[in-house]
VOGU-3710 file (C-alpha; in Angstrom, 3 decimals, decimal comma):
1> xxxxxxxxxx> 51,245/146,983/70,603  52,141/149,505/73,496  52,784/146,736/75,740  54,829/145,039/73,343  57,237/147,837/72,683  57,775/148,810/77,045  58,419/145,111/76,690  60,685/145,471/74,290  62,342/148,706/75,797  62,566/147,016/79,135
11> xxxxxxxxxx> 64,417/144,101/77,601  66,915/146,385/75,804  67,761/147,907/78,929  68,463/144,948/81,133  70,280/143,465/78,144  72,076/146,888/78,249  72,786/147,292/81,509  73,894/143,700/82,290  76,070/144,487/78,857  77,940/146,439/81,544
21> xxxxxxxxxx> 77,418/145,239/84,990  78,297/141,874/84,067  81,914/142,675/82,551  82,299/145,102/85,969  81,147/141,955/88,122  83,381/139,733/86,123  86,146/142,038/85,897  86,145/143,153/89,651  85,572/139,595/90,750  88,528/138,689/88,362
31> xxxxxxxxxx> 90,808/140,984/90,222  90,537/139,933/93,755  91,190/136,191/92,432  93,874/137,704/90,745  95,657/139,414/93,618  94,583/136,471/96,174  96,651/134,391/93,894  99,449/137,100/93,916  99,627/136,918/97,646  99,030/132,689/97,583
41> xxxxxxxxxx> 102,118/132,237/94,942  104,364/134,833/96,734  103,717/132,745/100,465  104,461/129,461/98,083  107,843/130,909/96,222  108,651/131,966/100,149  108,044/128,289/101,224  110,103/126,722/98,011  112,800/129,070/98,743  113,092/127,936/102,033
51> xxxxxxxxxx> 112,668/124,423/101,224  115,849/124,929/98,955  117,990/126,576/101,272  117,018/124,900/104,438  118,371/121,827/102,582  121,929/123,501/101,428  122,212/124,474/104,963  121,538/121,718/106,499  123,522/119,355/104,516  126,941/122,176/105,258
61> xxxxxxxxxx> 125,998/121,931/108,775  125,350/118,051/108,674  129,548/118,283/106,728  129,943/120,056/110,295  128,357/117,437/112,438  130,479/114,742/110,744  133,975/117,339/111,235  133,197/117,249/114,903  133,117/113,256/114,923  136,522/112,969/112,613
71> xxxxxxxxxx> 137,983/115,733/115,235  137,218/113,513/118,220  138,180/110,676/116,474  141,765/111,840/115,678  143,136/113,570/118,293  141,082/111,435/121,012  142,437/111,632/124,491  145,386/113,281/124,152  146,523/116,138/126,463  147,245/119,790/125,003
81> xxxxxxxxxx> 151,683/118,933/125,703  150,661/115,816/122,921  148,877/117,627/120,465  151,325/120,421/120,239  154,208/117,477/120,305  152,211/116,140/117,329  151,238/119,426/115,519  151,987/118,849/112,119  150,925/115,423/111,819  147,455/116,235/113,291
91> xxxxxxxxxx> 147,430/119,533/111,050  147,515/117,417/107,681  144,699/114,882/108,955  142,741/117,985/109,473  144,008/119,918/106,200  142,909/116,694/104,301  139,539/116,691/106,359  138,645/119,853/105,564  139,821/119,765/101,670  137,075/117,603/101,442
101> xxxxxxxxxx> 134,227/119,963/102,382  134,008/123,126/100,389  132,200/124,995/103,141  134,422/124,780/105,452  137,286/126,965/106,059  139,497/125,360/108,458  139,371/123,302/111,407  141,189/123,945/114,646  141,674/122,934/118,217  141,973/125,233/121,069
111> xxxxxxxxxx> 143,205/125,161/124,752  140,758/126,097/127,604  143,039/129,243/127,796  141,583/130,140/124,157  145,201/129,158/123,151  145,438/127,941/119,295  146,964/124,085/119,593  146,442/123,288/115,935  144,956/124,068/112,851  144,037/122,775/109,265
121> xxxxxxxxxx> 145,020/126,541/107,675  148,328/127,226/109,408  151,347/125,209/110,288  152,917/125,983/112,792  150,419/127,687/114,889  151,540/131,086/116,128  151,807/130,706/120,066  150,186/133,730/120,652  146,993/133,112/118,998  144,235/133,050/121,159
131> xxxxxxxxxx> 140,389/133,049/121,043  139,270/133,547/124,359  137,453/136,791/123,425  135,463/134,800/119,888  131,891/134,002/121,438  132,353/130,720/120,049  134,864/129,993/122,796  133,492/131,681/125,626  130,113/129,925/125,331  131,740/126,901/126,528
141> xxxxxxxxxx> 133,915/127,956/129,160  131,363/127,766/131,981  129,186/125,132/130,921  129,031/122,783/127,954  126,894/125,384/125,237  126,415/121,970/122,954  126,967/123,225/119,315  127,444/126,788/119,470  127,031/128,889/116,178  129,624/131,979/116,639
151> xxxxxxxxxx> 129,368/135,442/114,932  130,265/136,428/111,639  134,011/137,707/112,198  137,441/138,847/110,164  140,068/136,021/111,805  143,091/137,459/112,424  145,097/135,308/110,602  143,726/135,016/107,231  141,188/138,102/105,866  138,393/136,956/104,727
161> xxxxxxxxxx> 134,953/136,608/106,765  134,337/133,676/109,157  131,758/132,320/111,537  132,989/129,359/113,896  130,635/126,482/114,899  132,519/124,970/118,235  132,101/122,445/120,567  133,133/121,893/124,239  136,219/119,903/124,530  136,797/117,929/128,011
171> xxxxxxxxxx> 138,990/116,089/129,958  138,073/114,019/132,697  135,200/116,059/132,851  137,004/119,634/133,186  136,582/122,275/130,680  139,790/121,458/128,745  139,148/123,644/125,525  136,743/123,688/121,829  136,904/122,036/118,528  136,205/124,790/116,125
181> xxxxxxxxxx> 135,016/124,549/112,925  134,877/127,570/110,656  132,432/127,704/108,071  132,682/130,268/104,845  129,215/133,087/104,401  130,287/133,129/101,093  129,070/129,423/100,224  125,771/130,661/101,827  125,623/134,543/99,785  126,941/132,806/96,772
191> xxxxxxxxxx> 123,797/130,216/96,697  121,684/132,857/97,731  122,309/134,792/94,688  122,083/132,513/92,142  118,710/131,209/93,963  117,353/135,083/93,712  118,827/135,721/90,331  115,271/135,705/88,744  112,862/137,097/91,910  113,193/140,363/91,904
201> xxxxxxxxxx> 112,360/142,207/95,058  113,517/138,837/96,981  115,701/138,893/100,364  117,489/135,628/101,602  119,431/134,915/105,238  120,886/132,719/107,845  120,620/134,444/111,007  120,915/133,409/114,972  117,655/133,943/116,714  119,355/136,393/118,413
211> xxxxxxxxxx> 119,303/138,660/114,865  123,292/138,307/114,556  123,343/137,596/110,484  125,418/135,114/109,291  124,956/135,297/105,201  122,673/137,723/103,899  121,646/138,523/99,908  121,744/141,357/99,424  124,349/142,072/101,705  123,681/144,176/104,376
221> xxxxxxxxxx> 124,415/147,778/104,208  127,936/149,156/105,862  128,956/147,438/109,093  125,735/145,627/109,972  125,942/142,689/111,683  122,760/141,732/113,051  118,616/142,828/112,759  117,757/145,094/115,205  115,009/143,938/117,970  112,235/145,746/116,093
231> xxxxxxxxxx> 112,819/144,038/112,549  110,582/142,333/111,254  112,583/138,871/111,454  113,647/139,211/114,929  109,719/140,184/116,374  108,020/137,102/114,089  110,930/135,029/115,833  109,897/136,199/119,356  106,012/135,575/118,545  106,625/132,167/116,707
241> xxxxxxxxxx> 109,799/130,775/117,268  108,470/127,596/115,572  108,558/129,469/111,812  105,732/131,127/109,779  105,382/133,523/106,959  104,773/137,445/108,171  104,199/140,822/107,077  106,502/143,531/108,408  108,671/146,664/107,546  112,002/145,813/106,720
251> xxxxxxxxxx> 114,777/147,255/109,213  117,637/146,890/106,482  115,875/148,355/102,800  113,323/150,562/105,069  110,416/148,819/102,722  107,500/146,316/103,473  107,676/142,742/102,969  105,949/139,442/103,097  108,759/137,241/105,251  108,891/133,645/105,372
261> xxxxxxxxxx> 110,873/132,171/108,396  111,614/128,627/109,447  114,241/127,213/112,417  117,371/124,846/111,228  117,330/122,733/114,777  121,061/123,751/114,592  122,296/126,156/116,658  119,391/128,615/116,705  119,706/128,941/113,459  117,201/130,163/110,967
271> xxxxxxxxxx> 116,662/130,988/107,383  114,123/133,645/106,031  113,025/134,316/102,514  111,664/137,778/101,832  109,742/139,521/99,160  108,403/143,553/98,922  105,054/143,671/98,946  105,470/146,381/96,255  106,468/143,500/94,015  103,607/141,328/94,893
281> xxxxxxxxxx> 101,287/144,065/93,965  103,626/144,785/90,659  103,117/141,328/89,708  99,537/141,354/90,455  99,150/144,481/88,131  100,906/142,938/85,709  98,674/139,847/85,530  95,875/141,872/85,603  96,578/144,667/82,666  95,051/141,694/80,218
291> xxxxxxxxxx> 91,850/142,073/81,842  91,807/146,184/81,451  92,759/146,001/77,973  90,611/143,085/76,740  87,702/142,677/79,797  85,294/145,005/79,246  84,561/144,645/75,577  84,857/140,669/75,901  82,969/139,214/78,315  82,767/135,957/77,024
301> xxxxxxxxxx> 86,218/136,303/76,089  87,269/137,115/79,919  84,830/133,919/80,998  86,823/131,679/78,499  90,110/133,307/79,578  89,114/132,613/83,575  88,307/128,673/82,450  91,961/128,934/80,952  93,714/130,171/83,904  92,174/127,186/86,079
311> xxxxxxxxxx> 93,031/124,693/83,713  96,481/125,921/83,740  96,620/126,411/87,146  95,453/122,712/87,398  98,660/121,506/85,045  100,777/123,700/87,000  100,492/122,254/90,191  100,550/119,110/88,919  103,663/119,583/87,684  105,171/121,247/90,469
321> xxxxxxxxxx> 104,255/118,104/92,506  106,502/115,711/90,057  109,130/118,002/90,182  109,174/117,956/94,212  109,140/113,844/94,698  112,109/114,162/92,007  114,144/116,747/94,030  113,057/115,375/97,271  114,765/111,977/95,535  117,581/113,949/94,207
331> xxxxxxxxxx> 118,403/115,880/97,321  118,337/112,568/99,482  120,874/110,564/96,624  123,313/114,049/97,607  122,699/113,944/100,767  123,687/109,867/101,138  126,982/110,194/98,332  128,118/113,529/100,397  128,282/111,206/103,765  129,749/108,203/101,820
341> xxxxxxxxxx> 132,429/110,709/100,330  133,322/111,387/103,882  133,341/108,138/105,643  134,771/106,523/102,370  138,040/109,193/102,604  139,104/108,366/105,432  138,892/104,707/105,751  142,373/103,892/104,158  143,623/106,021/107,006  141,402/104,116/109,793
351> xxxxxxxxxx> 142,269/100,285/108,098  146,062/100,873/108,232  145,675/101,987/111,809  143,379/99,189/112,726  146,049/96,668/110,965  148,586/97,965/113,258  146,835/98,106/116,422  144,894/94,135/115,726  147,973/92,545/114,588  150,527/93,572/117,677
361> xxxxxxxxxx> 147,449/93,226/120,040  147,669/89,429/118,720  151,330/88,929/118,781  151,508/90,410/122,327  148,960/88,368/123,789  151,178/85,184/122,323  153,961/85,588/125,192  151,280/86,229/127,803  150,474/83,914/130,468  148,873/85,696/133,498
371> xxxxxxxxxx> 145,380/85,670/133,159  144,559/89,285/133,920  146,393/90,541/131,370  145,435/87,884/128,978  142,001/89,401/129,529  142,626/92,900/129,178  144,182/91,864/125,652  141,458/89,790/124,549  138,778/92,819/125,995  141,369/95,251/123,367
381> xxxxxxxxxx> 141,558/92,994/120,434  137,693/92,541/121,086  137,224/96,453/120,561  139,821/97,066/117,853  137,886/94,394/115,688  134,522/95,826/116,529  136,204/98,947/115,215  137,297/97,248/111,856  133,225/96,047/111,581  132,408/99,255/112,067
391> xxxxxxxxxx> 135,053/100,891/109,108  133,598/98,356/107,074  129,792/99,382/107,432  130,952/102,980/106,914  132,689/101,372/103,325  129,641/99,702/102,483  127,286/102,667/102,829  129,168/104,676/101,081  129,514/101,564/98,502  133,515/101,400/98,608
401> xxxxxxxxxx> 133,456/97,901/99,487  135,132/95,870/96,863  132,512/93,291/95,601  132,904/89,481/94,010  129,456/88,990/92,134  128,645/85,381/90,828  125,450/84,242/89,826  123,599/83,095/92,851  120,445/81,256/93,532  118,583/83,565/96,127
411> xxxxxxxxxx> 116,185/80,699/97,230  119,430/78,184/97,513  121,293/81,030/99,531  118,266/81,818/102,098  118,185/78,034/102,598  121,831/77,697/103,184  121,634/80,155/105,721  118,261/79,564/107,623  120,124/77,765/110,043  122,606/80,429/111,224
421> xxxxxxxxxx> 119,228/83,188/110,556  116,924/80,752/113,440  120,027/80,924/115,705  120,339/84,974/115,742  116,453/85,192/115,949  116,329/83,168/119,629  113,308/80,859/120,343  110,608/83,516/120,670  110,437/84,483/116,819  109,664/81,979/114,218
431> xxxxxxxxxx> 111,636/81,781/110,900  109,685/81,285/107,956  111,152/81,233/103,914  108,946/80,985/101,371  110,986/80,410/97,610  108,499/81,520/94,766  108,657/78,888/92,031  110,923/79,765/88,977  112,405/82,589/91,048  116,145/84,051/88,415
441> xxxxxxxxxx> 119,183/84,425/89,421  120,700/87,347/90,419  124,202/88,491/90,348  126,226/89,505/93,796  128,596/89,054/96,230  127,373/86,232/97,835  128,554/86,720/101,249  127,717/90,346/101,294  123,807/89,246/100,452  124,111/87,172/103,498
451> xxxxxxxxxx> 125,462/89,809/105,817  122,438/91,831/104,315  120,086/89,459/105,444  121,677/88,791/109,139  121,114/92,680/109,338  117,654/92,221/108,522  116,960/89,417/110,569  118,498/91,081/113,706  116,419/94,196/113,458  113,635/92,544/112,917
461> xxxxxxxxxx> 114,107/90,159/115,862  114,611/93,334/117,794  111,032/94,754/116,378  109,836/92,405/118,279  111,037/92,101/121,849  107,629/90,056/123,010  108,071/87,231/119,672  106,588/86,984/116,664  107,247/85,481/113,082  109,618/86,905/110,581
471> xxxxxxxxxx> 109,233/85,531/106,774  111,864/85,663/103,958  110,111/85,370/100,419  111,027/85,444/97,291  109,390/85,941/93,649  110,259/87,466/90,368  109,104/91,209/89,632  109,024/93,821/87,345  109,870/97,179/88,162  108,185/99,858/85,414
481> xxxxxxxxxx> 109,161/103,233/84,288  106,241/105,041/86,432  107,830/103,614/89,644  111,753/104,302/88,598  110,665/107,545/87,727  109,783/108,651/91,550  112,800/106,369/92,567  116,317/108,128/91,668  118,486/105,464/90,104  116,183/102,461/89,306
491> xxxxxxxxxx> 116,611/101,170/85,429  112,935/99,591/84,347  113,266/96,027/84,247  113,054/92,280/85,555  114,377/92,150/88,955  114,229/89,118/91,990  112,479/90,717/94,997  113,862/89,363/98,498  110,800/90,600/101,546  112,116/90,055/104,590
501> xxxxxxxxxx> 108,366/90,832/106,675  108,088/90,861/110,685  104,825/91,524/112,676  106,675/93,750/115,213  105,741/97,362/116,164  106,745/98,868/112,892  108,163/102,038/112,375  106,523/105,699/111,867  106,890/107,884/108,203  109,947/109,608/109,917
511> xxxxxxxxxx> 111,603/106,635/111,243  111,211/105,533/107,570  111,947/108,334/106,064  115,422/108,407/107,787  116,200/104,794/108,529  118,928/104,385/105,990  120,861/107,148/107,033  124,228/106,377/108,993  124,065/106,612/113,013  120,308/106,981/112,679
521> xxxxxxxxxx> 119,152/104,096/115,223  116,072/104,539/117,449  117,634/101,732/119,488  118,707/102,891/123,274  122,411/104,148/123,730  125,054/101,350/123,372  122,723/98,688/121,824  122,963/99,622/117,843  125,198/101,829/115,501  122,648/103,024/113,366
531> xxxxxxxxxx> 124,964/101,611/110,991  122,944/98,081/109,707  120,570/99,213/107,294  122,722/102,057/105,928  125,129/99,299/105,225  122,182/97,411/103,237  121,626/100,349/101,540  124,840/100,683/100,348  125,457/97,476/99,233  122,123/97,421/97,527
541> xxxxxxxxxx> 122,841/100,705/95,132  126,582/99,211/94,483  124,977/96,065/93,440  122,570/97,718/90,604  119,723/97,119/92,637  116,790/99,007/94,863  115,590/98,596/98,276  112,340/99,669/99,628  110,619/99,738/103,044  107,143/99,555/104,258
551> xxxxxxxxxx> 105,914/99,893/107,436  103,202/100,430/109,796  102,845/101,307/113,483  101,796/98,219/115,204  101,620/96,585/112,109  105,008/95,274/111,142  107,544/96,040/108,605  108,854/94,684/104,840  111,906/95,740/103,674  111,616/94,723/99,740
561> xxxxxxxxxx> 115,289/93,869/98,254  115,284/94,263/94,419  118,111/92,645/92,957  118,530/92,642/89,006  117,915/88,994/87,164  120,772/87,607/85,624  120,507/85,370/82,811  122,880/82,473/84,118  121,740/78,644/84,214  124,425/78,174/87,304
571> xxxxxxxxxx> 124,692/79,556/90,345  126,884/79,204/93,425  125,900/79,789/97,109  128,773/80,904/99,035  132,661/79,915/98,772  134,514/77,000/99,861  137,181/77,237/102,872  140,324/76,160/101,686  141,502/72,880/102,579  145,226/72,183/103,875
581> xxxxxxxxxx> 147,926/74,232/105,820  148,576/77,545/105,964  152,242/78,073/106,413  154,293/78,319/104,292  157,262/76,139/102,311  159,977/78,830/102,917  158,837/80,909/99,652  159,918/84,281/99,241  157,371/87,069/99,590  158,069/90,858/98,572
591> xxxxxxxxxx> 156,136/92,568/100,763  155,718/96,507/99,581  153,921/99,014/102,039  154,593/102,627/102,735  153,308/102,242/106,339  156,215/100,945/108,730  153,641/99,866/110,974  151,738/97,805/108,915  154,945/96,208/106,962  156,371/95,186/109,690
601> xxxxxxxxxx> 153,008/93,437/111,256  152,595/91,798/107,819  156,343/90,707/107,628  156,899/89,147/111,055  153,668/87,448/110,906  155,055/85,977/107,385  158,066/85,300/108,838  156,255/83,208/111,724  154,540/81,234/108,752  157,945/79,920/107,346
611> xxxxxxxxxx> 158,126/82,458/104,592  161,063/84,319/103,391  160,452/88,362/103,263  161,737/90,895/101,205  160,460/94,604/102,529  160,170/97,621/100,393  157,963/100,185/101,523  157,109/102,010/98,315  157,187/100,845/94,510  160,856/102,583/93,502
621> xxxxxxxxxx> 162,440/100,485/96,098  160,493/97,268/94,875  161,976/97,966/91,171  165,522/98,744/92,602  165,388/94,853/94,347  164,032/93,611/90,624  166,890/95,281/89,329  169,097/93,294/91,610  168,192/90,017/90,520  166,322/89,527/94,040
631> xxxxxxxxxx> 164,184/86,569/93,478  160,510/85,943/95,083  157,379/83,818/94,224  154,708/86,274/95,642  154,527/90,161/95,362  152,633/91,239/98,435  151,678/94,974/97,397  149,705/98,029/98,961  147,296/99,792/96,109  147,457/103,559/97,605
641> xxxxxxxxxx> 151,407/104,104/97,568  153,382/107,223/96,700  154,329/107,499/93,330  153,833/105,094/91,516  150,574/102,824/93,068  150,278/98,960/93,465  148,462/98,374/90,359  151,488/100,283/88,337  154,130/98,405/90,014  151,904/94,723/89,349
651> xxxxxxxxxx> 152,144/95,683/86,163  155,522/96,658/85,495  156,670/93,357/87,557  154,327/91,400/85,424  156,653/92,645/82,383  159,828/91,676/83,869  158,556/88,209/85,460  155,814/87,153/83,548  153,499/84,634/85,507  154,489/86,226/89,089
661> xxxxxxxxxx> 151,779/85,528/91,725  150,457/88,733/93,223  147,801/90,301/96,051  146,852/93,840/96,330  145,866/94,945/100,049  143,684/97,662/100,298  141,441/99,518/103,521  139,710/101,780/100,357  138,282/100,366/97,542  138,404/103,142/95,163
671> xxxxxxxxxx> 141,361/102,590/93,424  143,249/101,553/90,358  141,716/97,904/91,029  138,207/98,157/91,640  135,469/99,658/88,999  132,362/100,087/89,809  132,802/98,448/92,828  133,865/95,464/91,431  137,564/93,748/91,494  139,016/93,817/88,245
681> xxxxxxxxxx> 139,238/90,123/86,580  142,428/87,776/87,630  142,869/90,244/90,604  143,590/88,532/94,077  142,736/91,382/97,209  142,886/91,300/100,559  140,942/94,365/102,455  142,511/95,881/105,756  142,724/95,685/108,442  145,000/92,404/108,124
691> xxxxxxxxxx> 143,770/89,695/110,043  146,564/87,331/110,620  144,678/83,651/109,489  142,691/85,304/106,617  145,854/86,759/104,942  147,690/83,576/105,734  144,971/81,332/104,293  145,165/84,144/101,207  148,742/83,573/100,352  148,754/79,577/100,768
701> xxxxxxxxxx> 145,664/79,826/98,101  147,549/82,093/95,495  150,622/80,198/96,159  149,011/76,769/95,533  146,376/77,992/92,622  147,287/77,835/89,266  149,813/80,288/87,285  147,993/83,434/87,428  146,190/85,266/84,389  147,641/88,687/82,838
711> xx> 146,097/91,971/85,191  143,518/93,182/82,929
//
């Protein structure tokens, strides 16, 4: 019986003492999990924080990259004396340029003197505004600095804060100035802000590696500019230069944080995410009051609780990881429209130009007969066309290009063109098309679809410099809601797929992950304009449908072209060439366009045809010559004109002379004619820059065709 009860006894006390060591065990075991994760999903808000403004920033700086090109690009090689003869013009190409990104402030050109020579904000330039002592300028005077990131300064001009990103300008290789582009902190505090708005204790900034802060939130205290050397950002820098997350004091708020760093590649630029440790530790508190209130009474409560949390945990990561792949997609479809806003802009510009300089290259080369000069013609005509190919890759990645969709038989179409596909490939690589049985229609611009595989084959061909085999296929295929959901912009549904496979060397995760962006090319200098597949990929999303690329290292690649079926039981293949002459029967042709330069091309080449020409270089006049009883059987109009646009006047005429023949020209197709990339029905176009047979094979077609349709 004695033994029984000590038995007893002893089994009330363990039971009673593990009544309390286990809750302690569970509890204090509970609380470093607890704070562990406190620590683990402060370093991860710190890495999402960066992730978010790494992107803004480099997108505004990417806005910068592209500035720099359009600067080059319009004032070229002309001497200081020219750009100050041609101040104003050049100031509204760059006031227009830099309307278009909200992050930048102005854009301006200097002298190597520092002297201002033009400007996007001002007009005219004051002559004694100089920037010889900005650091932005003086970076560059000895030796070319690359792209130089500038401190954050009050210009003297306008009052509020600027930092200037320049570039070396030469001349014959001598120092002859910068291009300066000045960028706005604000954008950068603003975002920062908004981004914090809901983490308290949280710190963001673009600084220099140098410590001189750019954007800060919260704003630095007073007059500070820059972290001192002993800050916390600019020793991790000095340690790591390559980015990390760090503990330090805090040179600014004088308290402890957890830091999280990471370098732009721009400039030696970085941005840095911090959080007070004393919030960490607030948090963790937080979490764990639960666990003092209900813990020790409940164990099995606090075990069930701890099974919770995981499963949660579980869900929550899982989640976070859709929501990534969706911004990831997201970010990338802003990053792609932002460029194609900006090459897109300025193409009208660029095509009217391009008219100009192709059609009086061709008219002077008529009257010349020495063969030198014959060849230097012929060598500028060559490069002003290879400029108008190049305008119109920028147009189709950034899905401007007006489009003629029919119904077209993809398996027909790869046939029809095998033969011109075998020729671009060369005798080392072997063309092979396989048509899947029953393969739909699809609806696109048949030529375009062509040019889209010539792209393909070409960089394939030059995947594989040694040979090798390249196969078009084609099948029906279903795209479901699981795969358009990690896809931005796909609809679920029946599409034709179009693989266009080579057994070259294939191309690594980053190659792929960047290979549709424009200029990206990992071909040598001079041999590729990174423009070919960013052109696919444009004409792709403008024609509804999806392209996707796979590729291995040493493997090969397929680039998978999902078009969506359409339900037609005809289909065409390409157009015909029209048949017959193309001059003209001495009809009269109104020709209305508010560039001289390009009227007059367009009307003296008309003129050479045997045509009768009205001019009028904007709508009012073209109504003032209706009004006079001026008769013509073709209106030849611009779209973009001032005041009242092509379309408008087309219209109007239409009114007056019912069944009047007309063609729009156009070097921008987003306009009054073309929705959703797609010419409005019973419209007749012609794109710039003019080419002097197409647009006389144009206007013989219209001319002969039947009575035209009502504009719709």
């Amino acid at each position: 019986m004695r033994a029984r009860r000590d038995a007893a006894i002893k089994l009330l006390k363990i039971v009673m003492v593990a009544s309390v060591a286990l809750p302690v065990a569970l509890f204090s075991y509970a609380s470093w999990v607890s704070y562990k994760s406190a620590v683990v999903h402060t370093d991860e808000q710190l890495g999402a924080n960066l992730d978010i403004i790494s992107e803004q920033a480099n997108k505004i700086f990417q806005s910068i990259d592209l500035s720099f090109a359009s600067l080059r690009a319009i004032v070229g090689d002309l001497s200081d004396d020219e750009i100050r003869a041609q101040e104003q013009t050049l100031h509204l190409k760059l006031r227009q340029l830099d309307q278009v990104l909200g992050a930048i402030d102005a854009l301006a050109i200097v002298d190597k003197n520092g002297d201002a020579l033009v400007s996007s904000s001002i007009y005219p330039v004051p002559r004694d505004l100089n920037v010889a002592d900005r650091d932005y300028f003086k970076a560059h005077v000895q030796q070319d600095a690359g792209t130089y990131v500038g401190e954050v300064v009050t210009p003297r001009v306008r009052p509020n804060t600027l930092f200037g990103v320049s570039r070396r300008r030469a001349q014959n290789g001598e120092f002859a100035g910068a291009f300066i582009v000045f960028a706005v902190p604000k954008i950068f505090s603003d975002f920062y802000e908004k981004l914090a708005l809901n983490q308290p204790g949280t710190s963001l900034a673009l600084a220099r590696g140098d410590g001189a802060i750019l954007a800060r939130y919260p704003a630095p205290p007073g007059d500070m500019t820059r972290f001192s050397p002993t800050s916390g950002f600019r020793t991790a820098v000095n340690a790591d230069p390559r980015g990390g997350i760090v503990t330090s004091n805090n040179s600014i708020e004088g308290v402890q944080r957890r830091v999280g760093y990471r370098p732009l590649g721009y400039g030696n630029l970085y941005v840095s995410d911090g959080r007070s440790t004393s919030q960490t530790t607030m948090d963790w508190l937080s979490g764990l009051s639960v666990h003092l209130i209900f813990g020790v009474p409940a164990t099995i409560f606090l075990f069930t609780l701890v099974l919770l949390v995981m499963r949660r945990t579980q869900e929550f990561y899982a989640e976070a990881e859709r929501r990534e792949l969706a911004e990831q997609s997201l970010r990338q479809a802003q990053k792609m429209e932002a460029v194609g806003q900006l090459t897109g802009g300025v193409a009208h510009d660029f095509n009217n130009l391009l008219t100009i300089i192709i059609g009086n290259l061709g008219i002077a080369k008529r009257g010349v007969v020495e063969a030198r000069s014959e060849r230097a013609l012929d060598n500028a005509l060559t490069g002003a066309q290879r400029a108008a190919q190049l305008t119109q890759r920028l147009l189709a990645f950034s899905r401007r290009q007006p489009l003629n969709p029919r119904a077209v038989d993809p398996n027909r179409l790869i046939v029809g063109i095998s033969d011109l596909l075998t020729r671009s490939l060369g005798e080392t690589v072997q063309l092979e098309t396989i048509g899947g049985a029953g393969t739909w229609n699809v609806e696109v611009d048949a030529s375009e679809l062509e040019s889209t595989l010539l792209n393909l084959a070409v960089n394939a061909r030059d995947a594989m410099p040694e040979g090798g085999k390249l196969t078009i296929e084609t099948s029906n295929a279903y795209l479901d809601e699981q795969y358009c959901r990690h896809h931005e912009g796909i609809t679920p549904g029946q599409y034709v797929l179009i693989a266009v496979t080579d057994n070259g060397t294939g191309m690594s995760r980053e190659t792929v992950e960047k290979a549709f962006e424009p200029f990206f090319t990992t071909k040598e200098a001079g041999k590729g304009t990174g423009l070919g597949l960013s052109q696919v990929y444009g004409f792709m999303k403008q024609s509804g449908g999806h392209v996707k690329i796979y590729s291995e290292i040493g493997e090969g690649t397929t680039i998978s072209l999902y078009l969506p079926r359409h339900d037609s039981a005809e289909a065409v293949v390409a157009d015909d060439e029209p048949a017959g002459s193309s001059r003209g029967n001495g009809e009269t042709i109104l020709v209305v366009e508010d560039d001289d330069g390009v009227r007059q091309y367009a009307s003296e080449i008309l003129r050479d045809l045997n045509y009768q020409i009205i001019e009028a270089r904007d709508a009012a006049s073209a109504l003032k010559l209706l009004d006079a009883e001026k008769p013509f059987d073709l209106l030849l109009t611009d779209v973009v004109l001032p005041g009242m646009n092509g379309r408008q006047l087309a219209t109007e005429i239409e009114k007056r002379r019912p069944g009047v023949k007309i063609i729009f020209m156009t070097g921008y197709s987003r306009n009054a004619i073309v929705h959703h990339g797609r010419l409005d029905r019973g419209t007749e176009l012609i794109t710039k820059p003019l080419i002097e047979g197409v647009l006389a094979r144009k206007i013989r077609q219209v001319l002969d065709g039947p009575a035209p349709k009502p504009l719709e």
